[in-house]
C-alpha positions in Angstrom: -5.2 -4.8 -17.8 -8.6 -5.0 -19.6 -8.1 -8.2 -21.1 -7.2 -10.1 -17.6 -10.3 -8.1 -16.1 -12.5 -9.5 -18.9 -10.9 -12.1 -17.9 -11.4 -12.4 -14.3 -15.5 -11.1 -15.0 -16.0 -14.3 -16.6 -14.7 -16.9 -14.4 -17.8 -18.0 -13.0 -16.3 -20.1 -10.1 -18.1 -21.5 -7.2 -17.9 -21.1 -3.4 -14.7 -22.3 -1.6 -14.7 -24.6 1.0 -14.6 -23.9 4.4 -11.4 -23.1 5.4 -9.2 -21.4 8.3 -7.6 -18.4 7.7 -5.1 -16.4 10.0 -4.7 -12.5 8.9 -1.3 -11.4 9.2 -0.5 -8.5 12.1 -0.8 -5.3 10.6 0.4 -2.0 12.3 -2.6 1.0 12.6 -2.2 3.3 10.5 -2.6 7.6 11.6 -5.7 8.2 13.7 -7.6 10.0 10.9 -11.0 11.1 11.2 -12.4 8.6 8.1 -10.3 5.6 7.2 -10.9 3.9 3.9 -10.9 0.3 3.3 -10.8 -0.7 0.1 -11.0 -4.2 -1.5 -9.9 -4.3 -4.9 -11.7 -6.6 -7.5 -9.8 -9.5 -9.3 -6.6 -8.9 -10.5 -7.1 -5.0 -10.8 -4.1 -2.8 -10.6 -4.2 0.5 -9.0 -3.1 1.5 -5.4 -6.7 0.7 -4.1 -8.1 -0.3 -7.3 -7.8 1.4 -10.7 -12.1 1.1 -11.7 -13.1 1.8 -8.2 -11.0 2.1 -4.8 -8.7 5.0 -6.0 -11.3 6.8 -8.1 -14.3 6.9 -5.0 -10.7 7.6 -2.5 -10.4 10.7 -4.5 -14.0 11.9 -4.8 -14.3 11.6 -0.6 -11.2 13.4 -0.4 -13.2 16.4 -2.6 -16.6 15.9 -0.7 -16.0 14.8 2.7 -14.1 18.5 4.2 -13.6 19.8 7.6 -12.2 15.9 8.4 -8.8 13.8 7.8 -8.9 10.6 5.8 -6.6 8.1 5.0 -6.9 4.7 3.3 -6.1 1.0 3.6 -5.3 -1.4 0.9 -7.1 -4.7 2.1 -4.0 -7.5 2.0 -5.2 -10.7 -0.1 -4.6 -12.1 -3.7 -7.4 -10.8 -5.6 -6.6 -13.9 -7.8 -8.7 -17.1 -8.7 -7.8 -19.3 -5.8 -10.6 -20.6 -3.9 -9.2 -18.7 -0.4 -8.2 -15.4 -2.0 -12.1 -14.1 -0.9 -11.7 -15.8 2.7 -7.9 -14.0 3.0 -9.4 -10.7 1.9 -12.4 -11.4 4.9 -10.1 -12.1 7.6 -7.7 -9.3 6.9 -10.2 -6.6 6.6 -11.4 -7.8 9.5 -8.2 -7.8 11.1 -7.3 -4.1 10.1 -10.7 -2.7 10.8 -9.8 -4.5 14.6 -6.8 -2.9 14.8 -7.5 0.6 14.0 -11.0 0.7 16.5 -9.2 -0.3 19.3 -5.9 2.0 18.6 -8.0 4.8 17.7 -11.7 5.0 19.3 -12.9 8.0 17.6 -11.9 6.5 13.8 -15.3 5.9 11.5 -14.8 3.5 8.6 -16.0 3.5 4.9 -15.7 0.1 3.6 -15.1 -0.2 -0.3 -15.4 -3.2 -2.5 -15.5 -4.3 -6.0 -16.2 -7.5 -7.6 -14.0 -9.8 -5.6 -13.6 -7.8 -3.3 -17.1 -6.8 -2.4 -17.2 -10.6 -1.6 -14.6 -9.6 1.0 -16.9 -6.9 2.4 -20.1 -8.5 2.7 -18.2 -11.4 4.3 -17.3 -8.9 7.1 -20.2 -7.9 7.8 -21.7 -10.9 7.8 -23.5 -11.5 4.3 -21.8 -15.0 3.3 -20.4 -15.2 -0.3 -20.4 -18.4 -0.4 -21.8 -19.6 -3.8 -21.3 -16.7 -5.6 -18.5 -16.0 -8.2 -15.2 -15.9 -6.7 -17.2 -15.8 -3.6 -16.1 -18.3 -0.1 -17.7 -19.0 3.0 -17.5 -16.3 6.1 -14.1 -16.6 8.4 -14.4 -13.6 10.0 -16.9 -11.0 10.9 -16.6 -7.1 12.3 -17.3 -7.0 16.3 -20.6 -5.7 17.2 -18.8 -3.2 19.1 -17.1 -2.0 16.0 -20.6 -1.9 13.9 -21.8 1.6 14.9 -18.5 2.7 13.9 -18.5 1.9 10.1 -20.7 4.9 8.3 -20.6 3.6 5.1 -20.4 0.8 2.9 -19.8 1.5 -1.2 -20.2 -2.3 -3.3 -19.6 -2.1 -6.9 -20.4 -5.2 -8.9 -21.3 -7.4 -6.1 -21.1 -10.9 -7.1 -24.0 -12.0 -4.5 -26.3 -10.2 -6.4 -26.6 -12.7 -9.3 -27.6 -15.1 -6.2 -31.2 -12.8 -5.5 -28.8 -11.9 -2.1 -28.2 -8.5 -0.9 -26.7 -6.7 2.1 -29.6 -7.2 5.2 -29.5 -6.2 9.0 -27.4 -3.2 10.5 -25.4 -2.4 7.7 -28.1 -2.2 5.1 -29.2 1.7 5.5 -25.6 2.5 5.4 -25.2 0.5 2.3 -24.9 1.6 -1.5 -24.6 -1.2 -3.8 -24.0 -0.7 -7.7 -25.0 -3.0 -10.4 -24.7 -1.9 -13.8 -27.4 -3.5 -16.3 -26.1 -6.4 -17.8 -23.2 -7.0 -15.7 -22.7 -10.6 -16.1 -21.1 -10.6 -12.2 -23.7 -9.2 -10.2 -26.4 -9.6 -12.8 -28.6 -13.6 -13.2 -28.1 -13.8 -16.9 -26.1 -10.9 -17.7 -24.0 -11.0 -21.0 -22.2 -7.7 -20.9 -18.5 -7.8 -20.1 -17.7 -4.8 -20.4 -20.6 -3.3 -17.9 -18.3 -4.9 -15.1 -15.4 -2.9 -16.1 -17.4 0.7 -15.9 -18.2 1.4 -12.3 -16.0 4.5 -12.6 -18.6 6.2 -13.3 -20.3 5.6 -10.3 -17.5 7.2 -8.2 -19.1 10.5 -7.9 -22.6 8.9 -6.3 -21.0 6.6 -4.1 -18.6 9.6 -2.5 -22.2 11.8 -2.0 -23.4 8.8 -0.9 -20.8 8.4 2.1 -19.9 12.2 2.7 -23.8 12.4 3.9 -23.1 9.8 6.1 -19.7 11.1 8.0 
């Protein structure tokens, strides 16, 4: 696993071209309180992500009390293709849809790591295009859905190395993470292995969102 993450840190690809995606239907899930959508980095393992999605899922689970959650596994490749980034964009999108219409009272927490914080600044409107593994915007959250997303946790977010950030709406409600040296999210970063240790960050980015609920 470490070796195809190493991997996957160093492919230093460029934007896609534009392309058209449709997301697949997806059922809502429960009408929880929080839901939790996470978007995994590159080829990482794990339910919602072994280095991030799982480990922040369980730290709001111990600081976000008195409320329901439940989580959402965004449905894309996480792989090197140039649309895996555009498939991740529209089906987040698609989900996120979904749910607020199915379930009005529902808040979001939107997760994303490497790759997939690509994804999530994509939905929200902050193209990747350009950056690593990154691919022009095919899909952006309603306005009508904005007021309803309290938090957004990025984790090695590949615009970063461009001088870009999250601007606009989302931006107080953002919490983005990029370790020193981190060769993703960092212009002239050399340390591999600073992409791979955003666990540690779980903790903050759950106190983070649980103040935000």
């Amino acid at each position: 696993m470490r070796i195809r993450v190493c991997l996957a840190a160093l492919s230093l690809l460029g934007g896609a071209g534009v392309v058209t995606l449709t997301a697949p239907a997806a059922s809502a899930a429960a009408c929880t309180d929080i839901d939790v959508v996470a978007a995994r980095g590159t080829f990482e393992p794990g339910t919602l992500g072994f280095i991030v999605g799982d480990p922040v899922y369980s730290a709001l689970q111990k600081k976000i009390t008195g409320k329901t959650l439940s989580s959402y596994k965004v449905n894309y490749p996480a792989d090197l293709s140039l649309t895996s980034a555009a498939q991740g964009n529209a089906d987040l999108v698609n989900h996120v849809r979904q749910q607020a219409a199915a379930c009005p009272n529902q808040r979001f927490v939107l997760v994303g790591y490497s790759q997939g914080a690509n994804v999530v600044d994509n939905s929200i409107g902050i193209s990747s295009e350009g950056a690593v593994v990154g691919s022009p915007i095919v899909a952006t959250l309603p306005t009508a859905v904005e007021p309803k997303v309290a938090a957004v946790l990025l984790f090695g977010n590949p615009i970063r190395a461009l001088g870009k950030s999250v601007t606009g709406v989302y931006q107080s409600r953002t919490i983005d993470f990029c370790a020193t040296g981190d060769p993703v999210c960092e212009s002239g970063g050399s340390d591999v292995g600073a992409h791979l240790g955003y666990t540690a960050n779980a903790d903050a980015a759950a106190t983070f969102a649980a103040g935000r609920v």
